[in-house]
KOLGUFI-960152 format. One record per atom (N, C-alpha, C, O): residue in one letter; x, y, z. Coordinates in pm, whole numbers, plus 50000, padded with zeros to 5 digits. Last residue first. Example, Ala and Ser with C-alpha at 12.3 -4.5 7.8 and 13.67 -1.06 7.14 Angstrom:
! KOLGUFI-960152
S512854977550708/S513674989450714/S512905000350787/S513415011450804/A513194943150780/A512304955050780/A513204967050780/A514244966850846/
This chain:
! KOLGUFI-960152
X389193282370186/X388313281470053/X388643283569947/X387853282469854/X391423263170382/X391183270870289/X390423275870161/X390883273970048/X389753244970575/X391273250370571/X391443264170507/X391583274570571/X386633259570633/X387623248570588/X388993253170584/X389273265070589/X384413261570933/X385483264570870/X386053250770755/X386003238570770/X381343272271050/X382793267471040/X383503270870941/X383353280670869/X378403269371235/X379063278171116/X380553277671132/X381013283071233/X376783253271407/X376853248571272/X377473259771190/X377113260371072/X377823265871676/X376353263571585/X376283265371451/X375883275071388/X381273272771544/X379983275071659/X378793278671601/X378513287771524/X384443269371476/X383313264771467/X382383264171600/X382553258571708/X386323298171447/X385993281971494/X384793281571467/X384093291171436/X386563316571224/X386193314771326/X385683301271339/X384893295071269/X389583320770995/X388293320571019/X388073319471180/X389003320871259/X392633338770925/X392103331971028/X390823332271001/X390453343670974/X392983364570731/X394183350770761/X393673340270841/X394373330170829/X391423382170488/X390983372470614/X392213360270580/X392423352270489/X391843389970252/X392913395970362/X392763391770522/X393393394770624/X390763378570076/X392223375570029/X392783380970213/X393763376870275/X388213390970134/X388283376670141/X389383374770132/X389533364770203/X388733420170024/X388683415270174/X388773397870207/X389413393570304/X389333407769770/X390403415069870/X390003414269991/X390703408570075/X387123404669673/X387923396069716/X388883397869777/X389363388869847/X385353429969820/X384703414969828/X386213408769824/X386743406969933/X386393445969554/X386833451369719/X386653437069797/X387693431969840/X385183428569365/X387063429969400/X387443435469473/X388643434669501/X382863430369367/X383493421169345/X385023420769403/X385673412769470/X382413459569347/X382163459269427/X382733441369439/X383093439469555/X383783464069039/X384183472369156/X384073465869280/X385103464269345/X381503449668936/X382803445968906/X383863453168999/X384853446469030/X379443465668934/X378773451868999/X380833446168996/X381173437769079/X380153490368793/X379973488268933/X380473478469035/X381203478669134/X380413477168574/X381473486668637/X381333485668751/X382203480868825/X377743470268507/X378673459868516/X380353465568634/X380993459968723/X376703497368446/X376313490468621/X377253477868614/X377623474168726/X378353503868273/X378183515568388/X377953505068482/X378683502768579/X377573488468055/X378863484968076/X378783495568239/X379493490268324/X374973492168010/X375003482968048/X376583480568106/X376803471968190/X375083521367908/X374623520168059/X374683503868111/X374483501568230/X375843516167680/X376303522967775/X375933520267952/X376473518268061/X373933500367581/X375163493567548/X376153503267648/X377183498067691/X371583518767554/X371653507267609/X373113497767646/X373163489267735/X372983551267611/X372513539467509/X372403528367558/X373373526167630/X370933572367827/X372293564967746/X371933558567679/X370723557167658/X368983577767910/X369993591867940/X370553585467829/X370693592367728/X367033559367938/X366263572767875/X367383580367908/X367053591567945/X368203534968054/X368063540067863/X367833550267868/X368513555967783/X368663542568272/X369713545268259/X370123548468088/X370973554568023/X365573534468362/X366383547168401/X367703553168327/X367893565268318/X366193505268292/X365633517368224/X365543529168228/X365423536068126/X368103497068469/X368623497868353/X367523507768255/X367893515568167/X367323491168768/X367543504768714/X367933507268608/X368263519068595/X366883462268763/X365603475668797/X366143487768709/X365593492768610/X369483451168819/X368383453068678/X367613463968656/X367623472468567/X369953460969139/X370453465668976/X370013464468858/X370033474068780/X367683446369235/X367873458669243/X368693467169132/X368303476569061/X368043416269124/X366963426669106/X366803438869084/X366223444268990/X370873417069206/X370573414669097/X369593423269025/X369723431568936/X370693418169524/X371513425369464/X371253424869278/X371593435469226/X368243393769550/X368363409869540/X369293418969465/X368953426069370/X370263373769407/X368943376969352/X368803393469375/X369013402669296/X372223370569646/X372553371069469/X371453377369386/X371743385769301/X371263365769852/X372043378769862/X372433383669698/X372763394469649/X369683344469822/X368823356469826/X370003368669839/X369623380369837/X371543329269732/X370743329469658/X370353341069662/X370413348969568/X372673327170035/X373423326869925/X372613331369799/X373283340269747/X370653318270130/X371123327670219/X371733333170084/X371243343070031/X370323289270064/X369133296170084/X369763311370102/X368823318670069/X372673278270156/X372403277570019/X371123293469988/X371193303569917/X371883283270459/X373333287970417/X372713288770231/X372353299670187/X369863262670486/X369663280270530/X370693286470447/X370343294870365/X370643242970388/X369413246170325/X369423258270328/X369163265670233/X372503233270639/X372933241870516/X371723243770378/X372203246170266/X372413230070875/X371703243770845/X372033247670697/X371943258670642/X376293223670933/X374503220870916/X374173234570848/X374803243970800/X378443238770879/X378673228970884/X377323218070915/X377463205870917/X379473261470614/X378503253470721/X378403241770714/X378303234270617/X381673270770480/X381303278070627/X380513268170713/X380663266170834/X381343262770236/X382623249670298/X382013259170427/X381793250570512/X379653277470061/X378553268570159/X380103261670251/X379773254570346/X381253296470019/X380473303370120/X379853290770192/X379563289970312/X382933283969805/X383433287669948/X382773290870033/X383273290070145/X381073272069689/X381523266969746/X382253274269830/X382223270369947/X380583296669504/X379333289969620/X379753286569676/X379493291869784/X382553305469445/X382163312069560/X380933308769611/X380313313469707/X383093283169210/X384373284569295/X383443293169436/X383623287369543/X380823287069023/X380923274769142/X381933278669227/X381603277469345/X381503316568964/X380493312569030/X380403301769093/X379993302269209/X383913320868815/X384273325768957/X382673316469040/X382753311169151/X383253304068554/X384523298368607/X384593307768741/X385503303168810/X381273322768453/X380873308668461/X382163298668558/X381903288068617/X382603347868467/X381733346568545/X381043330268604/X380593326468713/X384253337668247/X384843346668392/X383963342968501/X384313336868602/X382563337568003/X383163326568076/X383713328968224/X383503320468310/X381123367668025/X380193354368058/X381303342168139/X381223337968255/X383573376267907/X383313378167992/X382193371668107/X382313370868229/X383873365867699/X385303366267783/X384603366867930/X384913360668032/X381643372767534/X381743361167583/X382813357667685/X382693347467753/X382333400167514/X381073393267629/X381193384167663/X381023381167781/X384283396567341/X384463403167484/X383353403167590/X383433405367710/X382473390067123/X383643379967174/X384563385667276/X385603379567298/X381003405867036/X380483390067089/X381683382267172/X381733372667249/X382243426267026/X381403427567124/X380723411167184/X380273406767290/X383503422966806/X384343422866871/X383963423267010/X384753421767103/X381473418166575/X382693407466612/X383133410666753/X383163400966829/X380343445666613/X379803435066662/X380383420466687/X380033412766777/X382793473466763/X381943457766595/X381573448066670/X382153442766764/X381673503166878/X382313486066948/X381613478166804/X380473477366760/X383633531766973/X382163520666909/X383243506266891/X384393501966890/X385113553767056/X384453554266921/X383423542166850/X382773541866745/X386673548867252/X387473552867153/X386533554667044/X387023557066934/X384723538767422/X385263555667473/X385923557367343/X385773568867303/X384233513767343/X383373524867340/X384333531467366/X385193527167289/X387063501567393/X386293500267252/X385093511067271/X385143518867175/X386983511567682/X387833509167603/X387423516167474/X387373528067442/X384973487567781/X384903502267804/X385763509767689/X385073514267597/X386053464167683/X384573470167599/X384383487067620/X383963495767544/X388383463967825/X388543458967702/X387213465567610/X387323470467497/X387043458268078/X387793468968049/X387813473667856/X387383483367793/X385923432468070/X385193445668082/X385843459468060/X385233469768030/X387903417168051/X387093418967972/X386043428367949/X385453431367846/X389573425868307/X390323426268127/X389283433268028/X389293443767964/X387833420468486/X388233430868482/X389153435768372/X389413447568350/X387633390868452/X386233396868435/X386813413868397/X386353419568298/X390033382368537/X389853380468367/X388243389368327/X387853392968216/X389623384668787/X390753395068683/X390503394368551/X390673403068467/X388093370768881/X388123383268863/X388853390868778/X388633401268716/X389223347768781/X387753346468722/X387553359968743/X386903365268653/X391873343468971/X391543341068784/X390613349868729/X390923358468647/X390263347269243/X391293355769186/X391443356669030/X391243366968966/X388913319869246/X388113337969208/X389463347969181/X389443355769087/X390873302669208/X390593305769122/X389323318269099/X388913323668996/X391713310069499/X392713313269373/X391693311169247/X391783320869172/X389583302669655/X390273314669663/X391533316869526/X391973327769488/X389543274569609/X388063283069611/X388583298269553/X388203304069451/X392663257369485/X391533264569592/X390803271569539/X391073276269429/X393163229869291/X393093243769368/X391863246269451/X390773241169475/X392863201669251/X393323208269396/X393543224069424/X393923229669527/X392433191569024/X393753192169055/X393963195669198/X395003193369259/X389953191969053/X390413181369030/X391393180769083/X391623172869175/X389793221869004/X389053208669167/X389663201369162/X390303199769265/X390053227868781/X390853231368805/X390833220268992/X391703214469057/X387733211268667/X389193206768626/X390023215368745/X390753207968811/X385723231568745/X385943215568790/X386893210268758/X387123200968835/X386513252168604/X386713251468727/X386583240168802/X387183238368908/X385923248768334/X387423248468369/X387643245368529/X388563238768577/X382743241968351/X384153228468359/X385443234068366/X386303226168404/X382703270568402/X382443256568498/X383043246368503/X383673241168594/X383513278268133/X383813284968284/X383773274168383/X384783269768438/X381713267567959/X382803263767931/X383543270168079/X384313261668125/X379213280268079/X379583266868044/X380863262368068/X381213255468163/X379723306167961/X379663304368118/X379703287568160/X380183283668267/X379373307767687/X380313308667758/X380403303767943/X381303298368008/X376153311667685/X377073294367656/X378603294167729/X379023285167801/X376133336767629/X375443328767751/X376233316367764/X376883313067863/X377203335467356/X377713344467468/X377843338167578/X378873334267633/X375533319467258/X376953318467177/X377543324967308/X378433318567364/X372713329467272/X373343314367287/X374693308667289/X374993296967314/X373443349367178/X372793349867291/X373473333767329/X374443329767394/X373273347366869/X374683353666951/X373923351367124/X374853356667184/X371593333766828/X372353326966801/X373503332066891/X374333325866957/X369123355866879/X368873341366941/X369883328366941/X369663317666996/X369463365466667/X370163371766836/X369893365366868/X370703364166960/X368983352866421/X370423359466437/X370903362666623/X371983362466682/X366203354966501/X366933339066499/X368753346466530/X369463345066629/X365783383366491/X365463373566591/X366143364066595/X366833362766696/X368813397166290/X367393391066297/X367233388266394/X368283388166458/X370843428166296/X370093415266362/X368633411266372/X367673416866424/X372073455766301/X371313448566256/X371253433466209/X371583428966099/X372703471166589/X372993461566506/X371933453466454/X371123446566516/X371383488666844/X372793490166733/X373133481266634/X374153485166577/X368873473666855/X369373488166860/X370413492666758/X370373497866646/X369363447166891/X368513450966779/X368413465466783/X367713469866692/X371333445867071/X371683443866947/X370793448666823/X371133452266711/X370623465667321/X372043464367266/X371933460167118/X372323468167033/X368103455967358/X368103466967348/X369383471067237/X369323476567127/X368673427767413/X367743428167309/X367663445467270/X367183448367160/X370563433567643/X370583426667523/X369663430667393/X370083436267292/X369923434167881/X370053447667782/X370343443967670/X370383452667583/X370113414568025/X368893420668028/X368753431467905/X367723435567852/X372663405367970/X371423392867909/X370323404167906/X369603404767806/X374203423368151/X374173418868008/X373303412267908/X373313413967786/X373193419668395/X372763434868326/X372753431168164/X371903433668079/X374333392668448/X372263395768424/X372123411268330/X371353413868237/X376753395968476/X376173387668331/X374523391468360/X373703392468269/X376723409568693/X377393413168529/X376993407468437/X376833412168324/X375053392768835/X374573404868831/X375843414168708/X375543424868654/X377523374168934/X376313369568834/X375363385868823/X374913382668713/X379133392669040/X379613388968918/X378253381368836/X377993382368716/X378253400469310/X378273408169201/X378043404669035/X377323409468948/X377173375269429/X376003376269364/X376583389669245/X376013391669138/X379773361269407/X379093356269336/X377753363069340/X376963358269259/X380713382569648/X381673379969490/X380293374469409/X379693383169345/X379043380769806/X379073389169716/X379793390569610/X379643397369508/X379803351069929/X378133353469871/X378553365669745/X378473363069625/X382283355169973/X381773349869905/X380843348069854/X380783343669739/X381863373370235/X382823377870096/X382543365969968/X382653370769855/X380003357470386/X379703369370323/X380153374870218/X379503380070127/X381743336270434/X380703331570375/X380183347170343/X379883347070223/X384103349770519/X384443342170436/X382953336670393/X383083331070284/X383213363070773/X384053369570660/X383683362570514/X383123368270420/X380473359270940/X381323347970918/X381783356570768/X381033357170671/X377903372070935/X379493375771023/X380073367471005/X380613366171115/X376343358370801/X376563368770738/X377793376670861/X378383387170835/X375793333971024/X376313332370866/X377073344970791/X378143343470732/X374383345771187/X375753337871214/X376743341571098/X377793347771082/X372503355571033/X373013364671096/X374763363971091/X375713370671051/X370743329671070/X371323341570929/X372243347070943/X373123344670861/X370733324071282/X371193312471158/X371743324271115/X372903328071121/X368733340671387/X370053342771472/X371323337071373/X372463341771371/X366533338971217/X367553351971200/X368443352671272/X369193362371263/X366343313171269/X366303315471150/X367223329471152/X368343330671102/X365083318171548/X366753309971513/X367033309871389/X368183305871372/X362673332871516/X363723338071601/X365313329071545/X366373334471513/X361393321671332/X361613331371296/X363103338071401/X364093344671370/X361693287071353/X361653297771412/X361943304771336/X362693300671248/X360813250871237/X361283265571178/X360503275371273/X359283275071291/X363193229071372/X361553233971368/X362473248071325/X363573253171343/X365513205371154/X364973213971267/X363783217071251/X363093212371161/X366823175871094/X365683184471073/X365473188271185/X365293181771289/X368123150171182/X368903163071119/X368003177871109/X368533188971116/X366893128871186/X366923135571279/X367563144871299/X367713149571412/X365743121670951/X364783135071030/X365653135171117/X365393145571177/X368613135870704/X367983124470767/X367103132070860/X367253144270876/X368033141170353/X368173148870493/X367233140570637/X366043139470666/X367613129770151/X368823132970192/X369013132970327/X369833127170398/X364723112969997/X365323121670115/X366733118870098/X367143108570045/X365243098269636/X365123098669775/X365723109369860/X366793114769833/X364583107169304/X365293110469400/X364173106669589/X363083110269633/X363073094369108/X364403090869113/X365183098469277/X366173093969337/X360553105069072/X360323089369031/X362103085669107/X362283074469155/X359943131069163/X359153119769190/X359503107069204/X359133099069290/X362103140468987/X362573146469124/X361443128669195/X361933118869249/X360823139668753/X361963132268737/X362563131068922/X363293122168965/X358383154968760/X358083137968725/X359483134668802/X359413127868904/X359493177168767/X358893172168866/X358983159168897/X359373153068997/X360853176468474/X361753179468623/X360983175468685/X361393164068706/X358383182368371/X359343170768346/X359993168168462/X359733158868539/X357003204468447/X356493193268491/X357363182268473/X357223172568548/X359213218768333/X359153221768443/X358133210368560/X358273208268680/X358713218068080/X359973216468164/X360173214568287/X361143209368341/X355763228068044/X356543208268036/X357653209568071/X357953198668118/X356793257568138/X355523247868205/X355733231268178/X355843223168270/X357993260367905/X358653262668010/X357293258768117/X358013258868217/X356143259867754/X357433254567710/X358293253767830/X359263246167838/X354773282467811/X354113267367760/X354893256267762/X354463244667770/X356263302267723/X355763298667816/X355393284867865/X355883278667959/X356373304367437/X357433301067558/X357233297467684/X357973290067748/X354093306367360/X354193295567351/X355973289867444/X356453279267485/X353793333167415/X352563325267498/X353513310667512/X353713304667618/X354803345167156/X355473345467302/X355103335667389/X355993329167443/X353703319866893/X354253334067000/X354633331067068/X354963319467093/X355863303966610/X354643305866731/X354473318566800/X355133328166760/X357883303966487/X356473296966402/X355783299166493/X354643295666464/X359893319766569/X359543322466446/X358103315566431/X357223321266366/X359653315366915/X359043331166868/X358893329966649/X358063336966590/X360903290866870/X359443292766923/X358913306366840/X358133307666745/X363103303566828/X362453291666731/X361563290466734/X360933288666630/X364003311467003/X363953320566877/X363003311866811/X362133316266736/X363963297667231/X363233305167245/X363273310467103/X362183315567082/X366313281367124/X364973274367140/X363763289367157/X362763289767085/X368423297367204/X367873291367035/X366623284867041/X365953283766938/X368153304967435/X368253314467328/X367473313567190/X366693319867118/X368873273667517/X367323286267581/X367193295167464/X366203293767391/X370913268767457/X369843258267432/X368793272967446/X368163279267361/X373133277967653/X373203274667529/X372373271167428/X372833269967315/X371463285467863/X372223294767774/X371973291067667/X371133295367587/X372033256368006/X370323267167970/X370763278067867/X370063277467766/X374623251168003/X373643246667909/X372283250967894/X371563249567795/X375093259468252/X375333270668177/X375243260368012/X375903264467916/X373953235968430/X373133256568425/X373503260068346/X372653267068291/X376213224468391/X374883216268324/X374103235868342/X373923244368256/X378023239368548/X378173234468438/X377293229268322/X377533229468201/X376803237468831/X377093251568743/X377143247368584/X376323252068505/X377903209968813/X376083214768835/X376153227368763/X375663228568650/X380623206868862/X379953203068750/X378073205468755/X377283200368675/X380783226269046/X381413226868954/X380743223168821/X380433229868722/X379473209069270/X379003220669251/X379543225269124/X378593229969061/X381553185669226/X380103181469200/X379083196569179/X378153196869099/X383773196469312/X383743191169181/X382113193569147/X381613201169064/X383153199969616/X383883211469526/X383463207069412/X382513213969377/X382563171369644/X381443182569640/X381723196269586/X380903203169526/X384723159369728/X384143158069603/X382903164769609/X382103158469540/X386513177669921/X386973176869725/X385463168369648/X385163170769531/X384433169770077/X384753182270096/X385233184369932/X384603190269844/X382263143670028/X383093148670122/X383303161170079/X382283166070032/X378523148070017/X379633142669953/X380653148870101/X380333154270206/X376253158570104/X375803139170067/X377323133970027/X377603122170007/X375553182970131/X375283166870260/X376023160870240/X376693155770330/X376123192469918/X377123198670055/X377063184570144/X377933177970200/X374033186369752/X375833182069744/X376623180869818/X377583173169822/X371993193869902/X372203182269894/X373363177169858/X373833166669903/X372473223569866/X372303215769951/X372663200169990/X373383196070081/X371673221969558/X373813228369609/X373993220569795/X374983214869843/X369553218569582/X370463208069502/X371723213769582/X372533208069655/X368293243269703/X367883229469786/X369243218769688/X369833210769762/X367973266569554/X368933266769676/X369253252669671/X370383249269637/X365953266269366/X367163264069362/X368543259169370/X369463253969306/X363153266769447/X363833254169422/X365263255069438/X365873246869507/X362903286569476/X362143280969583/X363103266569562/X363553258669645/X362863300969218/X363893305769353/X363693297369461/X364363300469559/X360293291869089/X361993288269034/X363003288969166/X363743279869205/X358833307969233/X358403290769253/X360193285969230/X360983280069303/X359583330569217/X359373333669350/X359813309769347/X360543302369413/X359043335868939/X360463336368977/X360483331969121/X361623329069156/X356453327568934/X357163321168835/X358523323868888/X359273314168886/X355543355769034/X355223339869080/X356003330869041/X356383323969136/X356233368768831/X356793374568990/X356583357669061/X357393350669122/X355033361168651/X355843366568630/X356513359268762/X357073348468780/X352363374068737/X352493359168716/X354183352468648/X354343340968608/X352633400168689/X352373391768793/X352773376768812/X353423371068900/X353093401168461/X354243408068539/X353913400668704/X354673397368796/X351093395868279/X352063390868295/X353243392068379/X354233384968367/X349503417768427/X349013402168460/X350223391468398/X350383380568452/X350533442968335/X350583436068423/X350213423568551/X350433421268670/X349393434568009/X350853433468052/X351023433268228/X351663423568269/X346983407367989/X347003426068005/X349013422868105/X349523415668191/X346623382967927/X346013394267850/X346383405967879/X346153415267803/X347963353768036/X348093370968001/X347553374567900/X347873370667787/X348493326767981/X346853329567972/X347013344967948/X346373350067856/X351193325768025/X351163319067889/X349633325167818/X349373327667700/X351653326468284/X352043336768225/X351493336068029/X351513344767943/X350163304268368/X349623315068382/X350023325168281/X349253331368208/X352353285168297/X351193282468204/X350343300368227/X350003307368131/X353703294568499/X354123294268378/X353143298168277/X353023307968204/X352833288368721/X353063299668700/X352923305068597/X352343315568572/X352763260268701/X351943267968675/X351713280568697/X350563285068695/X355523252868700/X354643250368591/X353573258468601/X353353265068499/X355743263568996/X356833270868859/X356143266868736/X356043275768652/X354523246069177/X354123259469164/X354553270168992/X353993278568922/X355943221969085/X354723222169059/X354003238069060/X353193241868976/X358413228269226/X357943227169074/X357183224269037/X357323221968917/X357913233369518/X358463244669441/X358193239569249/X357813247669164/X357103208669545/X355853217769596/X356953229769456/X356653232269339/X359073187469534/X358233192469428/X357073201169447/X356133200769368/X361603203069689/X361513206069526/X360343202269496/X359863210569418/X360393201569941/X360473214069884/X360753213969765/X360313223469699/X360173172569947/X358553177969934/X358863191269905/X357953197069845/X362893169269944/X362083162269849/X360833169769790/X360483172369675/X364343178970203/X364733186070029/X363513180569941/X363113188769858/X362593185570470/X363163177970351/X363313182670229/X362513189470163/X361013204570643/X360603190370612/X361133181470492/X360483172970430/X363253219670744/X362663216770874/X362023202270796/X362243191170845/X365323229070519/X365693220870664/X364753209370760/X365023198770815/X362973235870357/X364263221370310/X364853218270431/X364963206470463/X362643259170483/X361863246570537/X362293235270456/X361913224270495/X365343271470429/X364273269270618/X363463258470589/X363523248570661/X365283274070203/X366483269570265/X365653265270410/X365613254270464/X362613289570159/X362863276470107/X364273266370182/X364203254270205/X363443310070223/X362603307170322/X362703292270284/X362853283670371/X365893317770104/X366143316770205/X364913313570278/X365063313470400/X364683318369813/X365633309769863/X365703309970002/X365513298370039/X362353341569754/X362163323669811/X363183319769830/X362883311669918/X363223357869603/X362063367369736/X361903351069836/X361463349769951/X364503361369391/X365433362869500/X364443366669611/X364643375569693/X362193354369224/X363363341969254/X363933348169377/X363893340969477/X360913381769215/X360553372669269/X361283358569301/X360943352269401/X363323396269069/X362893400069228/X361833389969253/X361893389069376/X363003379968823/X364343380668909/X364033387969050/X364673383569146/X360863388568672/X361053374368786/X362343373168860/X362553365168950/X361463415568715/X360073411568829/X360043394968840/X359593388268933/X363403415768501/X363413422068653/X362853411168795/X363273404668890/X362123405868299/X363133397968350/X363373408368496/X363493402068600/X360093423368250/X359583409068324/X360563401668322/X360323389768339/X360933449068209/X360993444968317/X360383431168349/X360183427868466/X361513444467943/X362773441468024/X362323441368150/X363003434968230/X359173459267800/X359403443867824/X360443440767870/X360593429167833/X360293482067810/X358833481167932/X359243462267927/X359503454968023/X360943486267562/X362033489267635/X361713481667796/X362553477167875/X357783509067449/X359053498867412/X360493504967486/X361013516067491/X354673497867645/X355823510267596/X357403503467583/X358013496267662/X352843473067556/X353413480967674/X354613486967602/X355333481467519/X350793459567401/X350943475767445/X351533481667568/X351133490167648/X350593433467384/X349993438967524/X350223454067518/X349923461067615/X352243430267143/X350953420867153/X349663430567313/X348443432267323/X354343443267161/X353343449367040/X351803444467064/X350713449367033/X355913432167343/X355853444967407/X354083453867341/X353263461767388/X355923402167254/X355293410367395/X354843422967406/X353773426267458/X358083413567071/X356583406967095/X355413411067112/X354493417367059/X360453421267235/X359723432067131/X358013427367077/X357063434867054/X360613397567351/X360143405567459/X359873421567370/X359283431167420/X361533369567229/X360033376867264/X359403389767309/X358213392867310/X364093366467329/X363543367967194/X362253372167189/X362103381567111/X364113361967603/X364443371467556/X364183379167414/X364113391167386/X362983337267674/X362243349667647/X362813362367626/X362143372767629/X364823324067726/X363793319167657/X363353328467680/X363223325667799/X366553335867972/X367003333367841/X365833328667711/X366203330967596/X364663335768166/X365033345868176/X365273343068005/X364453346867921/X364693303668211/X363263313368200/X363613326468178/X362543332268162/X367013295168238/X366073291568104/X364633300468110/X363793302568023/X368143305768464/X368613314968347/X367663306368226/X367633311968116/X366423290068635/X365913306768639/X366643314668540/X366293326068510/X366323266468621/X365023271468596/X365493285068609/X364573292968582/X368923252668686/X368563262168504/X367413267568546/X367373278368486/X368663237368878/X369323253468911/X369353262468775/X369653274268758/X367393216568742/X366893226068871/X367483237668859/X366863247868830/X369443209868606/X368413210968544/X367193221868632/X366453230868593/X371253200068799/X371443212968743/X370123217868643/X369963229768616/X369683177068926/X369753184969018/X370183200968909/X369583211468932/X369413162068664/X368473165368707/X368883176868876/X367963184268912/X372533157168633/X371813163668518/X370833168768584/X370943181068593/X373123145768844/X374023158968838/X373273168368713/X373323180568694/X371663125268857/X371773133568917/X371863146268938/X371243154669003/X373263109268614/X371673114468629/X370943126668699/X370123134568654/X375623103468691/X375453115468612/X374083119768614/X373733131568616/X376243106469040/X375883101068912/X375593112568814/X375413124668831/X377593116769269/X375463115469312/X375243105869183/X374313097769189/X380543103369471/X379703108869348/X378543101669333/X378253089869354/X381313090569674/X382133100969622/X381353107769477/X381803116469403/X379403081869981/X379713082369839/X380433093969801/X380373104769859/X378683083370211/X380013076670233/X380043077070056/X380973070370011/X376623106870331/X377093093770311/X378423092170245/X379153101970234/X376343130570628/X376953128770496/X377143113870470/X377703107170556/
């Protein structure tokens, strides 16, 4: 770790700019995906799964990516990983036949996921303990500007252009970032910090990690709760242009308006750093307020239907929840390690992604019984259930485990 208390703002822009590749590729195409569906003939509802299939491809690379950010450097893994993501991109952009976009798709999430992990990494190195709390804080923070921006940009695209051209769009983003990783960022990770990658110490790493209370209860807080806001973003286009009549540009505004929330989440939680709370009190906040806001919609359906006033602005309660518990349980899971932390970041990702994947997956299953707007609040229920057994058990660990082969402890996460 060097002796600095902060990477800069540049930094903090171009490292979160990284961790956007996977809600700006998800969010920029949401507007498209009735498109899509007319342009390739795939059966309507069918275009939700290419937010699936890149979301099971992102969560298929963090943890191998975490391995070899260990073994040959954060540098050559971000730009191998963004050079692959542009041209994924561009691929997805050439599609002629819907599962050639699904493919290339899968690639595109696999390149994005490759990158991810590796910035939260470099925070963990490069700062002390409070100022890396902040610095993850404020990264989440710049991510939940993909929201804000993606929605509307993707609508904008979809009025004077096609789908293709999101794509396209997300290929110079993605070469930008490269350029920018090229020209401004030096190694972190000194060699003599760098391990050889085993399959055997890789899964003993893992393992460590996932018996360690406090880095497990934390992974799943944060992969439930981001998996509330994915069911939400995914069912979206079902939800509004279903039940509500809404233009493209119009859902491309409330999307942006919702998503955006999670923004404003981040900086509360870097304020709250500032001051010195803990990891652990403010998921306590960020759950409960998730369990208001979700309640609050259940609620409004069971009694008879939800106004669209009142749906934008209990999502958004609920987006922010999520934007204010997510830096708070990275950080507690990465304060566990004390190296290896490419693996740890890496670990973190892939417990968020799957669990994600797997639940997306099943939202079309869940149209052909319910309404989209039903079945989206069912798996949030879930993903919100399984969050708050997670913090309770995390609330009811009094003691961590010393520190052995790089997996530790902080006072209090």
């Amino acid at each position: 770790m060097t002796g600095r208390s902060s990477l800069g703002i540049w930094f903090i822009f171009l490292f979160g700019a990284i961790c956007a590749l996977g809600p700006m590729s998800i969010d920029m195409s949401l507007p498209g995906i009735p498109n899509l569906e007319n342009e390739l003939d795939a059966q309507a509802g069918k275009g939700s799964l290419t937010l699936a299939i890149f979301l099971a491809g992102f969560c298929s690379t963090p943890l191998v990516s975490g391995l070899v950010a260990d073994r040959f450097g954060r540098r050559i893994t971000l730009q191998v990983g963004l050079l692959c993501y542009s041209l994924a991109a561009l691929a997805c952009s050439l599609s002629t036949e819907f599962i050639e976009l699904l493919v290339a798709r899968a690639f595109q999430g696999a390149a994005a996921g490759a990158c991810v992990a590796v910035p939260f990494s470099i925070v963990r190195e490069s700062l002390p303990e409070r100022a890396a709390r902040t610095h993850i804080a404020s990264l989440t923070a710049v991510v939940g500007l993909g929201p804000l921006i993606a929605p509307l940009l993707g609508g904008v695209i979809i009025d004077f252009w096609t789908w293709r051209m999101v794509h396209i769009v997300q290929a110079l983003v993605g070469a930008a970032i490269w350029i920018g990783v090229c020209l401004t960022y030096k190694e972190t990770l000194l060699p003599h910090l760098r391990k050889q990658i085993s399959f055997s110490s890789a899964f003993i790493r893992c393992r460590a990690f996932l018996k360690n209370s406090v880095f497990s209860c934390s992974s799943i807080i944060y992969a439930a709760c981001f998996t509330i806001m994915f069911v939400f973003i995914t069912a979206s286009p079902k939800i509004f242009y279903g039940d509500y009549p809404v233009t493209s540009l119009q859902f491309s505004l409330l999307i942006c308006l919702i998503s955006g929330a999670a923004f404003f989440g981040s900086l509360t939680t870097a304020a709250f750093s500032r001051r010195g709370w803990t990891d652990r009190r403010v998921m306590v906040i960020g759950c409960t307020g998730l369990l208001v806001s979700i309640a609050a919609l259940v609620l409004q359906k069971t009694l008879g239907g939800i106004t669209l006033v009142m749906l934008v602005i209990c999502s958004s309660l609920t987006i922010y929840f999520f934007g204010l518990v997510s830096p708070a349980a990275t950080h507690s899971a990465l304060s566990t390690a004390t190296e290896d932390r490419g693996t740890a970041s890496g670990l973190v990702r892939t417990v968020q992604m799957l669990f994600s994947a797997g639940i997306s997956m099943t939202l079309p299953l869940f149209f052909k019984v319910m309404s989209a707007l039903s079945a989206a609040l069912l798996l949030m229920s879930f993903c919100l259930a399984l969050a708050l057994i997670a913090l309770i058990a995390l609330i009811a660990t009094t003691r961590l485990a010393p520190k052995v082969d790089g997996i530790g402890t902080v006072s209090e996460p």
